[in-house]
C-alpha positions in Angstrom: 11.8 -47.6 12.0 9.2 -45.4 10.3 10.6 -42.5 9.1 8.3 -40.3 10.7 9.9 -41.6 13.6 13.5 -41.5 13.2 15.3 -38.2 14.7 14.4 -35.0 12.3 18.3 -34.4 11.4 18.9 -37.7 10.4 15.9 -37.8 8.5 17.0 -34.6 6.6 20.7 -35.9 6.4 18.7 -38.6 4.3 16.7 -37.0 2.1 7.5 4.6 17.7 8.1 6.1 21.2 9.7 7.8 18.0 11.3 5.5 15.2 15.2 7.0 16.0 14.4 5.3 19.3 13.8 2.4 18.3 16.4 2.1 16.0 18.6 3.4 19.1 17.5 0.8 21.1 17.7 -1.9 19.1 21.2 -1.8 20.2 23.0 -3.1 16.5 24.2 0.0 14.8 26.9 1.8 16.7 25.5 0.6 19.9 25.7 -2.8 19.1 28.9 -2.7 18.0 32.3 -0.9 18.1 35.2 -0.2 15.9 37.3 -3.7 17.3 33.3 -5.4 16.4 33.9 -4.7 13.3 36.5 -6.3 12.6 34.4 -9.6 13.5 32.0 -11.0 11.7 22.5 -18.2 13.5 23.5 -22.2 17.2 22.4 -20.8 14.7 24.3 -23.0 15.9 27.6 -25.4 14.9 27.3 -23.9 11.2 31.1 -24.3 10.1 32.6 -26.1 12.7 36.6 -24.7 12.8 37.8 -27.0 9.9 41.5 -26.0 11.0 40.5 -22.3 11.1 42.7 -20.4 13.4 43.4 -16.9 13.2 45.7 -13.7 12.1 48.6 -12.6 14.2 46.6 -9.1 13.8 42.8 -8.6 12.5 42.8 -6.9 10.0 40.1 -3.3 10.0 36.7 -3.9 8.4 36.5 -5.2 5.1 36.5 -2.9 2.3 34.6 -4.1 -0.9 37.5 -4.1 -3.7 36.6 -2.3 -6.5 34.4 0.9 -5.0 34.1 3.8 -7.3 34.7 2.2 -9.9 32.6 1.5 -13.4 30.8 -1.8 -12.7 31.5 -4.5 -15.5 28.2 -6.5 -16.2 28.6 -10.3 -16.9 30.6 -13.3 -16.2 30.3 -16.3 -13.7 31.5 -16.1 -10.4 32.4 -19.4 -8.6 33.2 -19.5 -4.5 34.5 -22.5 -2.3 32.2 -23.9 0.1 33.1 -25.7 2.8 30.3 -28.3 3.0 27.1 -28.7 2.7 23.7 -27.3 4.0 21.3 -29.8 5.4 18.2 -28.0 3.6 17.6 -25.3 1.7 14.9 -24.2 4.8 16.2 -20.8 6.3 13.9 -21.7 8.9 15.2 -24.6 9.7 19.0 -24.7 8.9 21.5 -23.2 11.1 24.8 -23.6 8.9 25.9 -21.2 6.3 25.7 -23.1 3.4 22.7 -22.6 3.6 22.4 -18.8 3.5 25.1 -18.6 0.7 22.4 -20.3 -1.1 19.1 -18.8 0.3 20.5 -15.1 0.5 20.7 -15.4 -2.9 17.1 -17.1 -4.1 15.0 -15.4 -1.4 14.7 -11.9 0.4 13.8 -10.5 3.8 12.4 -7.5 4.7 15.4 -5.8 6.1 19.4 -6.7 6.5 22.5 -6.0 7.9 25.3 -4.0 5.9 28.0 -6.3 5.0 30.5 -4.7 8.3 27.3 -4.7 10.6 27.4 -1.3 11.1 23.8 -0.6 10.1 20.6 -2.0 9.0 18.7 -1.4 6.1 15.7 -2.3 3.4 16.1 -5.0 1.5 12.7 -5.4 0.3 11.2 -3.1 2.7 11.3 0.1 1.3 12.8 1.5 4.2 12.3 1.2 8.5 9.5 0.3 10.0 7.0 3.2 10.8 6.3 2.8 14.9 3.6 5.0 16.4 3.5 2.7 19.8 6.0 0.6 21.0 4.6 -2.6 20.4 3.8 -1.8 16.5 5.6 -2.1 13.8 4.5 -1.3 10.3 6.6 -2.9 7.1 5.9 -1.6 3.6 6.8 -3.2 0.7 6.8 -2.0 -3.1 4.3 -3.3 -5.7 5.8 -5.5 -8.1 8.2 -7.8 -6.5 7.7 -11.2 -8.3 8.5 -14.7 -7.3 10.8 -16.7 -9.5 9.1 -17.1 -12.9 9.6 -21.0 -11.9 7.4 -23.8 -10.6 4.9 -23.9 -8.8 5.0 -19.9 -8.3 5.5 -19.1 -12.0 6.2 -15.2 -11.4 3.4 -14.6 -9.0 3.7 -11.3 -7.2 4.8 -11.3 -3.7 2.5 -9.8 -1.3 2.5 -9.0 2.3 0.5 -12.2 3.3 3.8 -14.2 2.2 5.9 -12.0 5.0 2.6 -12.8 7.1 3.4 -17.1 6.1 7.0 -16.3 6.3 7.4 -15.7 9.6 4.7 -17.3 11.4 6.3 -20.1 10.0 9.5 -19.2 10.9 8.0 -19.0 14.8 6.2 -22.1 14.9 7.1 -23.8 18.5 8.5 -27.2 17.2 11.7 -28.0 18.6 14.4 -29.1 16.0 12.6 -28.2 13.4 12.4 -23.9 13.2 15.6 -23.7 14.5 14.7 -19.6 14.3 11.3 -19.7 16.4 12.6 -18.1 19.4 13.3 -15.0 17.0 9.8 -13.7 17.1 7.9 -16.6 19.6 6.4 -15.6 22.5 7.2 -11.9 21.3 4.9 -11.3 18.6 1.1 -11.9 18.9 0.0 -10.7 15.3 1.2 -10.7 11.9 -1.4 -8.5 9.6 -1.5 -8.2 5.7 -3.1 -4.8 5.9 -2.8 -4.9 1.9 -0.8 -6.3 -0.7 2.5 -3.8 0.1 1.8 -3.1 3.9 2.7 -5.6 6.8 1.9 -5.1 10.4 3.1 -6.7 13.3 2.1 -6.5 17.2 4.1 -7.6 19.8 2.9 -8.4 23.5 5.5 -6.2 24.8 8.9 -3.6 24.1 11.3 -6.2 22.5 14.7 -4.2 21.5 16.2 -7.2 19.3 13.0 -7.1 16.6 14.8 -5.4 14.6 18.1 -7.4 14.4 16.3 -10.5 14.2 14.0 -9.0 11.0 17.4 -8.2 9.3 18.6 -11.7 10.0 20.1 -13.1 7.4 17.8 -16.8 8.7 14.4 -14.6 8.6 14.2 -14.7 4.5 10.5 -14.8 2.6 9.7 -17.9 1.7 7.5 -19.6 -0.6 4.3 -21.2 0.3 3.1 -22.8 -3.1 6.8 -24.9 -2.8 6.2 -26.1 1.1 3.0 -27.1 0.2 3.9 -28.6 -3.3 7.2 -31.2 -2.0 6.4 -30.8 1.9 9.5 -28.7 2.7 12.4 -26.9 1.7 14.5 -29.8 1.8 15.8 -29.7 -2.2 15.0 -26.3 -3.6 15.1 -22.9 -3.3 12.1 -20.5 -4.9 12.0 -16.7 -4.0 12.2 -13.3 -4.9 15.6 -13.2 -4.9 18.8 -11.8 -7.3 19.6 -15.2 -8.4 17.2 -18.1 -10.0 18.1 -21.7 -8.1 19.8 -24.2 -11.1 21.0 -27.3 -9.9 22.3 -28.7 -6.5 24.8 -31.9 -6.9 25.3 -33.3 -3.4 28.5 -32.6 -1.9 30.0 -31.3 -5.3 28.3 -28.0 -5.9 25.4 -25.3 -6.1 24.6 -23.5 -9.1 22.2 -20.4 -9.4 21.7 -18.1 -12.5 20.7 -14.5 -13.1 16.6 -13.2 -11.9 16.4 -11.1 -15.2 13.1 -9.9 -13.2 14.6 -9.0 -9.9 12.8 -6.3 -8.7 16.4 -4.2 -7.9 16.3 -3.3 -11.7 20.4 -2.6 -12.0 21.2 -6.0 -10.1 22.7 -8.6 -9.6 26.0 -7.7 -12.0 27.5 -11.5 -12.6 25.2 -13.8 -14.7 25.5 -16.8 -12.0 27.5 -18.3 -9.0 28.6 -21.5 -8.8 29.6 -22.9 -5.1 32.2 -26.1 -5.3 32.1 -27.7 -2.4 35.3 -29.3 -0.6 35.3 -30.3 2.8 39.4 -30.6 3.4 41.0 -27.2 4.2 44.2 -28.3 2.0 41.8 -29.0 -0.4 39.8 -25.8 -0.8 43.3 -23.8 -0.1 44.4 -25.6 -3.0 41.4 -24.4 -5.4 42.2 -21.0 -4.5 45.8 -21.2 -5.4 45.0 -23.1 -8.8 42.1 -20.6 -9.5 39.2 -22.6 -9.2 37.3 -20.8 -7.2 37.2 -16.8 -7.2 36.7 -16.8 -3.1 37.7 -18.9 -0.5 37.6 -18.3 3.5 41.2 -20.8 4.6 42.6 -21.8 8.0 45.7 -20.7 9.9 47.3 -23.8 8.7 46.7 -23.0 5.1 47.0 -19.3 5.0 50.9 -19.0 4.4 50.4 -21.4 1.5 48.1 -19.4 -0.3 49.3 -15.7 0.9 52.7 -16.9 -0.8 50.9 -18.5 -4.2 48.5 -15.8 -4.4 50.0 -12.5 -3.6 48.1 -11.0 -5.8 44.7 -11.7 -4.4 42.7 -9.7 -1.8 42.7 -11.0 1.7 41.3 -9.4 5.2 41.3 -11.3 8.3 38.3 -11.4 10.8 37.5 -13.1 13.9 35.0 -15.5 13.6 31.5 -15.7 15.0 32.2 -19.4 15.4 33.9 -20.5 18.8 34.2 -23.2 21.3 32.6 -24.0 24.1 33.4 -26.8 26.6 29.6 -27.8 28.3 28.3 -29.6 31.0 25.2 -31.7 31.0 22.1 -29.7 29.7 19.0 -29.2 32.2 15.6 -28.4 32.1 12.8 -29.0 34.6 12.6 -32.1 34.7 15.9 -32.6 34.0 18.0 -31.7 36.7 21.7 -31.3 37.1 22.7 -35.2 37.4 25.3 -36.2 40.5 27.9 -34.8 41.0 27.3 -31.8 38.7 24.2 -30.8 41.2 27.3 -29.3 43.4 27.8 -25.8 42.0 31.3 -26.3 43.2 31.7 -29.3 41.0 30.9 -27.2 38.2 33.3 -24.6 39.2 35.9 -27.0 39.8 36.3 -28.2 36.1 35.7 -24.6 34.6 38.4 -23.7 36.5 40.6 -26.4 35.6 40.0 -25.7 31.8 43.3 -23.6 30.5 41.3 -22.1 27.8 44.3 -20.3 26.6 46.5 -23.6 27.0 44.1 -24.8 24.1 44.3 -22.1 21.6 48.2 -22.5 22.1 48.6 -26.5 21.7 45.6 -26.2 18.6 45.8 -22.9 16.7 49.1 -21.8 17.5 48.1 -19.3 20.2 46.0 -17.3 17.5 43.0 -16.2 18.6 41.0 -14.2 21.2 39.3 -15.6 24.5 36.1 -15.5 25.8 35.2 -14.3 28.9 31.2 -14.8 29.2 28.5 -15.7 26.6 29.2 -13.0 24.1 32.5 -12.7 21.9 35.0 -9.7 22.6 34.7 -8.7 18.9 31.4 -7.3 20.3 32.7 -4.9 22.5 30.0 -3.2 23.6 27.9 -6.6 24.9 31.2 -8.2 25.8 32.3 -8.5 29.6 35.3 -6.9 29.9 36.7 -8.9 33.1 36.8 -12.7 33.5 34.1 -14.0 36.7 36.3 -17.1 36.7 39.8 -18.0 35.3 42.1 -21.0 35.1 43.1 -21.5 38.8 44.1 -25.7 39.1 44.7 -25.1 42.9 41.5 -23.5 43.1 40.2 -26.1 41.6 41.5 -29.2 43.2 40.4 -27.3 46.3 36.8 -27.0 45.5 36.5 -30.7 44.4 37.7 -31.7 47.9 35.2 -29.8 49.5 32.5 -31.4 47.3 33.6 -34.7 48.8 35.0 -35.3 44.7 38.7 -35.6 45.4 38.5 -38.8 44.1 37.5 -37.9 41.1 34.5 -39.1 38.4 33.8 -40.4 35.0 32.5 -39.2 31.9 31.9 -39.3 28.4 32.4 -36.1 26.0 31.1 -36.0 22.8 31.8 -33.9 20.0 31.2 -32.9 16.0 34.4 -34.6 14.3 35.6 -33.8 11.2 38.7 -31.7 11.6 42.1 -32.7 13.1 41.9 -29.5 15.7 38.3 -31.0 17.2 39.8 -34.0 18.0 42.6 -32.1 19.0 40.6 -30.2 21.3 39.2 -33.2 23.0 42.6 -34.7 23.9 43.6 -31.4 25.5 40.5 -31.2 27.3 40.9 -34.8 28.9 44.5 -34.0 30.0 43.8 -31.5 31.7 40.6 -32.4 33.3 42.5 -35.4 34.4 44.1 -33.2 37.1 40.9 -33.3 39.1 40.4 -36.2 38.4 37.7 -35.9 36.3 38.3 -38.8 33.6 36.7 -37.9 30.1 35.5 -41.1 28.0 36.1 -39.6 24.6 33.5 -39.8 21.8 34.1 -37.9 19.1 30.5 -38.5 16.8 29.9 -38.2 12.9 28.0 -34.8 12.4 24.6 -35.7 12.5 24.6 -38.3 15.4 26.2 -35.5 17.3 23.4 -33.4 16.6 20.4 -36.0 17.2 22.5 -36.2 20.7 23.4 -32.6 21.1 19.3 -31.8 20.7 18.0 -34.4 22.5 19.8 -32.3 25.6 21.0 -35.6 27.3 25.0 -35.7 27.6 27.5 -35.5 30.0 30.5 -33.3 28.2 30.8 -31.9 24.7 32.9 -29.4 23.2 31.0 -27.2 20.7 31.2 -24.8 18.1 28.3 -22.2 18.9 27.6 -18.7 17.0 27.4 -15.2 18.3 25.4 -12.8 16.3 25.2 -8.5 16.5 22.3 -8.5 18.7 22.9 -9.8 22.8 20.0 -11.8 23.0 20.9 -14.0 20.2 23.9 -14.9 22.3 21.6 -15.1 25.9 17.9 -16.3 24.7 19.0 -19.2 22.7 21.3 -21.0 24.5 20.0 -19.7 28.3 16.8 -18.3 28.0 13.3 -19.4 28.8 13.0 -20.7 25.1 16.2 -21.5 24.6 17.0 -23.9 21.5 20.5 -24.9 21.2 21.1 -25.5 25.1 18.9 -25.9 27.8 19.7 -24.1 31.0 16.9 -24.3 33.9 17.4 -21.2 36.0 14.7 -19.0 36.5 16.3 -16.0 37.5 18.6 -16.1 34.5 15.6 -15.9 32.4 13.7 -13.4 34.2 17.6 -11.4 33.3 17.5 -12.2 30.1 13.8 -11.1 29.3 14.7 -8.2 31.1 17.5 -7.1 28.6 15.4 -7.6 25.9 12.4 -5.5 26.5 15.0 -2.7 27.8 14.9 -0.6 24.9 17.3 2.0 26.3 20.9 1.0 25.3 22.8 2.4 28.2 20.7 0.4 30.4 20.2 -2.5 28.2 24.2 -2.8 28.6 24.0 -3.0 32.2 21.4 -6.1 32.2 23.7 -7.6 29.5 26.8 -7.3 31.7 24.7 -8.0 34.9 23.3 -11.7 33.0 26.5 -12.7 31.5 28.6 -12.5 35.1 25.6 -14.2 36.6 25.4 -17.3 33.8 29.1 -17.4 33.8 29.0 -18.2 38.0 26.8 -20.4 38.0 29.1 -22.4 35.7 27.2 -24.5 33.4 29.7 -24.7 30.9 33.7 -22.8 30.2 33.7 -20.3 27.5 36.9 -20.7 25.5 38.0 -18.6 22.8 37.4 -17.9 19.1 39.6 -18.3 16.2 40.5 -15.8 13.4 38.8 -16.4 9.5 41.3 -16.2 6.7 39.2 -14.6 3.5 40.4 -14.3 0.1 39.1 -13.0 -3.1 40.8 -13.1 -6.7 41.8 -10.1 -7.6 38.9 -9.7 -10.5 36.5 -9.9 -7.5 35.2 -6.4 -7.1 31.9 -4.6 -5.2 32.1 -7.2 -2.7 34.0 -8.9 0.2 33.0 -11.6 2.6 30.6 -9.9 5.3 31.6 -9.5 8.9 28.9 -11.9 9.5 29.4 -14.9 7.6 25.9 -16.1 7.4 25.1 -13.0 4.9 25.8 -14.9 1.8 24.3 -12.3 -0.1 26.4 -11.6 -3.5 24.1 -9.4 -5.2 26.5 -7.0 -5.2 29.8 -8.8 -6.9 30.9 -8.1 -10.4 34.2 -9.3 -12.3 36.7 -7.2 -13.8 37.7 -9.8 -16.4 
């Protein structure tokens, strides 16, 4: 087969209304989040999977950056475990963290998230956008920022026609390949380089999550001189960023050193990061313990091991981003709900015969938090606070009777393995289907089969690992909106709701759609929402000025310095 034509992952797997309101609106700082959302941190879809992760008795409060108020110590290399490996080094295109650890590093955007996600802020804009309508938004940028003094760009100064590439790149409409599109696509209608430091965009109408998805850490600058030169962003990373890309050895590690001409004169503190990759949780716990690496982020079954080897280290717990969903064939169209899912009650029948919490006991040891709707409880003020459906097996069993079902059906689930708790999940999942009669063909799938499967929208089961991000329609658009990227859902009226939320720039009332949406996605049972798991995170005790974000795709280490 030409390669051309071979599945795009496995060919990469080879190779102002006033400004306050807007802000307000945007619904991310204090809105957007609570005090209990802070304690938590793309699909960006699938990024970690769970690799045993499971969660703290307690969460622990936000994370506080060891080492604050003190004198900052210049120097030194600071190495962090990473749990696998990135498919590209395209922030357009990649949805798993690996990625940003690298490219939040190399390359800048315009705006980002503090690490606890309680603000946003310029990163290389020098501050908000000025707003005098709303559907214009006006970025300016200081003179001087320069490129990596590397090939091709070779220090060239960055310019507001590379955000104008940057992110009409980032929204080009091809499916599987800018994972990030439906940030900005169908939303903004014109990107203008008024002059080298000013940046304008237009939007077609009031969208309340520009913002958030500006300050993403997926919406980085990129350079256009590399695309054009090798055809992608496949092998390297070139950008303005704090951090100069070195070397990557597949599946062993990443290595990136000092920008002595970052535009941030007094940064980055450490001389270079090196990421060690190691895929097995016992492994990377291991590292940690024997000093290898400075940082690691563990699972529940590790984290005793190393909170009794390293008691000297710093450690928070957060609940992850990253959670499990149990779905039901993907529709579109011309794709229709297949027999006998086309019965809503069928549907119903094996949400309801899903005991989420039965899971998290037999797999994680009863650690975690469940879902009740689309958007994690960590995010309090998005999150539903009551649960449209529950475990009811009578209820259940019922409903498949009247469907004319009580004899039950056939299927085949797929999944992403790679961890003993997937496949743990899977076994759990058939059991209990089984007493509806609904008998699950198991097919657990190496990682990018699963996803040339999982994007080609044609299956019967999976279980998944999908992402919630700070801003609702992260969680709504791209899984059950119109555009929707990493699940296809054909209901009209859910999209009409979901558009609805996002051009509603008036928080109190943007809440209510939310709500309103989630209950009615949730009903019309498409797939069960489970429950996510707690992240185990622990620094070295040198490790100072910086702590693993509530949002682990902001890889950004700018900030770290050693006090070695």
């Amino acid at each position: 087969m030409a390669n051309e034509e071979r599945p795009y992952w496995e060919r990469l797997s080879s190779r102002r209304i006033s400004r306050r309101r807007t802000i307000q609106g945007i619904g991310v700082a204090g809105a957007g989040l609570s005090a209990v959302a802070l304690v938590g941190c793309g699909d960006d879809d699938d990024a970690a999977g769970d690799g045993g992760t499971g969660a703290a008795p307690t969460a622990t409060s936000t994370a506080i950056a060891p080492g604050a108020g003190q004198q900052v110590k210049k120097g030194g290399l600071m190495t962090v475990h990473m749990g696998g490996s990135p498919r590209t080094l395209d922030p357009h295109f990649d949805t798993f963290p690996y990625n940003t650890a690298i490219t939040n590093n190399t390359n800048n955007g315009l705006l980002q998230f503090s690490p606890d996600l309680s603000k946003i802020e310029g990163d290389m804009a020098l501050g908000m956008p000025e707003q005098p309508d709303p559907l214009s938004y006006t970025f300016k940028i200081p003179a001087g920022i320069k490129f990596h003094n590397v090939d091709p760009e070779n220090g060239r100064e960055f310019t507001a026609e590379d955000v104008k590439y940057s992110i009409e790149r980032q929204m080009t409409d091809k499916a599987g390949v800018f994972q990030h599109a439906y940030f900005f696509l169908n939303k903004v209608t014109k990107i203008e380089a008024v002059d080298a430091t000013t940046v304008k965009f237009t939007l077609n109408k009031p969208f309340a999550p520009f913002i958030s998805y500006i300050a993403s850490p997926w919406t980085m600058m990129i350079s256009r001189k590399v695309v054009e030169k090798d055809g992608d962003l496949t092998q390297r990373a070139v950008g303005t960023g704090p951090f100069i890309f070195k070397e990557w050895q597949k599946d062993v590690k990443f290595e990136v050193l000092k920008n002595p001409n970052y535009f941030k004169k007094d940064l980055p503190n450490v001389d270079g990061i090196t990421w060690l990759l190691a895929t097995d949780p016992d492994t990377s716990a291991t590292m940690f313990i024997d000093k290898k690496v400075d940082a690691v982020v563990t699972g529940n079954a590790q984290l005793q091991r190393v909170k009794d080897a390293r008691k000297d280290a710093n450690y928070q717990a957060m609940p992850s981003q990253f959670w499990r969903q149990m779905r039901m064939p993907p529709t579109m169209k011309d794709q229709p709900y297949p027999k006998p899912f086309d019965d809503k009650r069928v549907r119903e029948a094996i949400v309801r015969a899903v005991d989420k919490k039965q899971v998290l006991d037999l797999v994680y040891n009863g650690d975690g938090a469940l879902a009740k709707g689309p958007i994690l409880p960590q995010y309090a003020t998005w999150a539903l606070k009551d649960e449209p459906v529950g475990f009811d097996l009578n209820k259940a069993k019922a409903l498949m009777k009247e469907a004319g079902q009580d004899a039950g059906f056939s299927g085949e689930m797929i999944w992403a393995t790679g961890s003993p708790q997937a496949d743990q999940i899977g076994e759990v999942l058939k059991q209990q289907l089984k007493e509806i009669k609904v008998n699950l063909d198991l097919k657990p799938m190496e990682l990018a089969a699963y996803y040339n499967q999982t994007y080609s929208y044609k299956y019967t089961f999976s279980h998944h690992v999908p992402l919630n991000n700070p801003d609702p329609d992260e969680n709504l658009a791209s899984y059950f909106g119109r555009n929707a990227t990493f699940f296809k859902f054909y209901n009209e009226a859910v999209w009409e709701k979901i558009d609805q939320q996002a051009a509603e720039i008036d928080v109190e009332k943007r809440k209510a759609l939310v709500m309103e949406v989630q209950k009615t996605i949730a009903l019309e049972f498409p797939m069960a929402f489970m429950f996510t798991t707690n992240n185990h995170m622990f620094t070295d005790k040198k490790v100072k000025g910086w702590f693993y974000s509530n949002d682990l795709y902001n890889g950004r280490l700018h900030n770290v310095w050693l006090d070695a």
